[in-house]
N, C-alpha and C positions, 0 to 999 in steps of 0.2 A: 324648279322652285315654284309652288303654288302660293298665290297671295292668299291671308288669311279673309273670311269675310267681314265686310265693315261693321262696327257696333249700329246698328240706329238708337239715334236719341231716345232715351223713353219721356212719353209726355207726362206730364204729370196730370193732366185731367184728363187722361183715358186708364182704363183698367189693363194692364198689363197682360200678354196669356203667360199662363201658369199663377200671375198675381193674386194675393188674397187670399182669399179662406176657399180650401181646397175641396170639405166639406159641408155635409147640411149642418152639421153639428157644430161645427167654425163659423161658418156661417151666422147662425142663431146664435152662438157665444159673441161672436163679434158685433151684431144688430143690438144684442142686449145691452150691451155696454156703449153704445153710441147712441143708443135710446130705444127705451121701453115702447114708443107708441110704433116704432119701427118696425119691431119684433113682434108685435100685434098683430100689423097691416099683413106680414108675411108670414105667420102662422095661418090667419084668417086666408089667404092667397093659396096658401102652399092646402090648405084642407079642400079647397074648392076644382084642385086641378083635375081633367081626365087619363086616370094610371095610363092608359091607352093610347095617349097621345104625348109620346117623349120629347118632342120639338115644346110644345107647351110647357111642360116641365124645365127641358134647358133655358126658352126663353125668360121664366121666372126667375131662375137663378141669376142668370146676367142681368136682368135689370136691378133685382138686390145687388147682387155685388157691386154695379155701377151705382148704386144710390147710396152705399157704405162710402164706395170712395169719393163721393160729392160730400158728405158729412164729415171725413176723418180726413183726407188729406188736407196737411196746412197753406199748401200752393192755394189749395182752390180757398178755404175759408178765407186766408187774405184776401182774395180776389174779389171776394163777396162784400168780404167788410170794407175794401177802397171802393167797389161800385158805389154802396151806399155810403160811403163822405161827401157829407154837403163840399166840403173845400176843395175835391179832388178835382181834375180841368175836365170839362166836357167837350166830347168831338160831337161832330154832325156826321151822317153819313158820307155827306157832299167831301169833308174835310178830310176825312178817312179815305175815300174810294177816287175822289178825285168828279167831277164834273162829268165824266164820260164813267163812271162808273167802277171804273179798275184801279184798281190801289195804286198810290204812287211810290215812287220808288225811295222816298226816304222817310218811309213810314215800316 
């Protein structure tokens, strides 16, 4: 009897593999609709790459994707919009990490 393998958690502020817009054209359809000036930057981006340099090319793609899912996922928007609440509590790092630096354990 073989165990099956475990699920890992998916995070919700990392981009998923296989997640997302699978092409350029997804891609661009989904920027346009999360914002115009997005789909600007990465038109203007994507006109400027070297064909001859594929790594360059991947790397543009992943960072779009990663800045779609900064804009659209609602995990992250709420995260943003409790950073900036005047009322939400504030930690120090000392409070967070602990005095020697390492986080404590019931944090």
């Amino acid at each position: 009897m073989s165990a099956l393998p475990a699920e890992e958690p998916t995070n919700p502020f990392r981009t998923q593999q296989g997640g997302g817009p699978r092409t350029v054209t997804q891609l661009r359809a989904a920027l346009t609709a999360a914002s115009a000036a997005d789909r600007e930057e990465f038109e203007a981006q994507l006109g400027e790459l070297d064909l001859d340099d594929p790594e360059e090319y991947a790397a543009l793609v992943r960072a779009w994707r990663h800045r779609l899912v900064m804009r659209t996922r609602p995990e992250i928007l709420a995260a943003v919009a409790a950073s900036t609440d005047p009322a939400a509590p504030r930690f120090t790092s000392e409070e967070i990490l602990g005095a020697d630096g390492h986080q404590e354990a019931g944090r």
